[in-house]
C-alpha positions as CSV (number, residue, x, y, z in Angstrom):
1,X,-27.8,30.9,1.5
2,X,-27.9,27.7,-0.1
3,X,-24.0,28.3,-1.3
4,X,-22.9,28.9,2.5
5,X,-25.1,25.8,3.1
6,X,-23.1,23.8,0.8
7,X,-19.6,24.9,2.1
8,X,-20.3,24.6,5.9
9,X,-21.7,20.6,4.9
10,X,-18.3,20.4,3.1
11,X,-16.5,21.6,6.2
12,X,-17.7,19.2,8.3
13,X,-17.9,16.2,5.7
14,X,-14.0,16.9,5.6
15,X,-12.7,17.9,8.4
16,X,-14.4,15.0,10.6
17,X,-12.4,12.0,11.7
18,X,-13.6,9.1,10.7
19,X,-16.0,7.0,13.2
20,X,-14.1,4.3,15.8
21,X,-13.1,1.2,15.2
22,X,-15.6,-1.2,15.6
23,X,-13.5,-4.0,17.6
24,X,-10.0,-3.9,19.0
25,X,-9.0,-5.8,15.9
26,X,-10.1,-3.2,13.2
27,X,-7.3,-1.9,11.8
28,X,-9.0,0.0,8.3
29,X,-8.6,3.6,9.7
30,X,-4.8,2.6,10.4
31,X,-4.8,1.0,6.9
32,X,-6.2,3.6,5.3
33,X,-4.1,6.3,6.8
34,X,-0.8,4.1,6.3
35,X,-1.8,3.8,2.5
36,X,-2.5,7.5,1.6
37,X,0.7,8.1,3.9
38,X,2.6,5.8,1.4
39,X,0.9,6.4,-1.4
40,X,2.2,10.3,-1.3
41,X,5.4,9.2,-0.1
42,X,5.9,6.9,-3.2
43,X,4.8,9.0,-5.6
44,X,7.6,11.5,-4.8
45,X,10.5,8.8,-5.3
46,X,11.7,5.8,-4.5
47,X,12.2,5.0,-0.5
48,X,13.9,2.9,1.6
49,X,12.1,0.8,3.9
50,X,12.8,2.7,6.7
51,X,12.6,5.8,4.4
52,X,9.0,4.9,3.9
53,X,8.3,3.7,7.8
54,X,9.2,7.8,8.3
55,X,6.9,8.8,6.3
56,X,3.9,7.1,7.2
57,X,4.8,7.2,11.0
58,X,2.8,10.7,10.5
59,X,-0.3,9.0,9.9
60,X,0.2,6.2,13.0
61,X,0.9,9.4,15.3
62,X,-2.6,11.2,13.7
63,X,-4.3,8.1,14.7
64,X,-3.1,7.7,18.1
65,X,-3.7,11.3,18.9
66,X,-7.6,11.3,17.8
67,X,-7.8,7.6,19.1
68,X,-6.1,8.1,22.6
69,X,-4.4,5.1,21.9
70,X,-1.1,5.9,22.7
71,X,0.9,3.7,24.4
72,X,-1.8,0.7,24.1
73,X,-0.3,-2.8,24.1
74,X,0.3,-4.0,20.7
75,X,0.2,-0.9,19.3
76,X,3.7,-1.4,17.5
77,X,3.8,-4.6,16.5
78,X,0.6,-4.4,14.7
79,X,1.7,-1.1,13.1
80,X,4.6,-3.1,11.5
81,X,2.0,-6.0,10.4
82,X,0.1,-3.3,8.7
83,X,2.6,-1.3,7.4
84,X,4.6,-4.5,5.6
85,X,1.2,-5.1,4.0
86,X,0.3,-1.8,2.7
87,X,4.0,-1.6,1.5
88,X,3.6,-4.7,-0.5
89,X,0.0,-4.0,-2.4
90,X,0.8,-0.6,-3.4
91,X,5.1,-0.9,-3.9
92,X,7.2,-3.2,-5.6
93,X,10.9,-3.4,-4.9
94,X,13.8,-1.4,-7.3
95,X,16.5,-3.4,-8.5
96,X,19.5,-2.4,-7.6
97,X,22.8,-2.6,-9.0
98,X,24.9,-2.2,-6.0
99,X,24.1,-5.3,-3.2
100,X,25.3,-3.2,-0.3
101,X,22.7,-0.2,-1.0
102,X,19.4,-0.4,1.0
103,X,16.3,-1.9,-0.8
104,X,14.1,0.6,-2.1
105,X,10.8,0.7,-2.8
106,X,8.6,2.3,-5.5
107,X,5.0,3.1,-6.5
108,X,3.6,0.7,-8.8
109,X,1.6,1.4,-11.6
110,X,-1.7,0.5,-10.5
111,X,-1.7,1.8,-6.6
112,X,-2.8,5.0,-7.3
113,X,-6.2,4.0,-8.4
């Protein structure tokens, strides 16, 4: 009893979405979502920026779906704020050797803490 007690607490604990924002300008769930989005993405190998924008477009659509946000004014730009910043605290940019290649970014050392 006290093992399917455990699991079902689990369940929920897990599989909840996190609570609302608590103005229009809190952006942490978005942030949050964005950095595990990039964070995954990264790990894998190195990505263009638009490369990376792809991947963590997954977690922007997640939000507006549980949010009803879509289509909210502002919406995009300040998905672009966000996502520049998360890129820059948790990537650094690869040299590269050829100036007409696309930047690319990778996972720095200590992102993944």
């Amino acid at each position: 009893l006290a093992e399917s007690f455990f699991t079902t607490v689990c369940v929920l604990v897990s599989d909840l979405p996190p609570p609302p924002p608590t103005s229009l300008d809190d952006n942490s769930v978005l942030r949050r979502n964005l950095r595990r989005e990039l964070l995954h993405a990264l790990a894998v190998e190195p990505r263009s920026h638009s490369e990376a924008m792809q991947a963590a477009s997954a977690a922007v659509s997640r939000r507006d779906e549980t949010e009803g946000n879509i289509g909210s004014s502002g919406g995009a730009s300040s998905v672009r704020t966000v996502f520049a910043e998360v890129l820059q605290s948790i990537g650094q940019q690869r040299n590269q050797g050829s100036r007409s290649a696309p930047r690319t970014y990778e996972l720095k050392a200590d992102a993944s803490d």
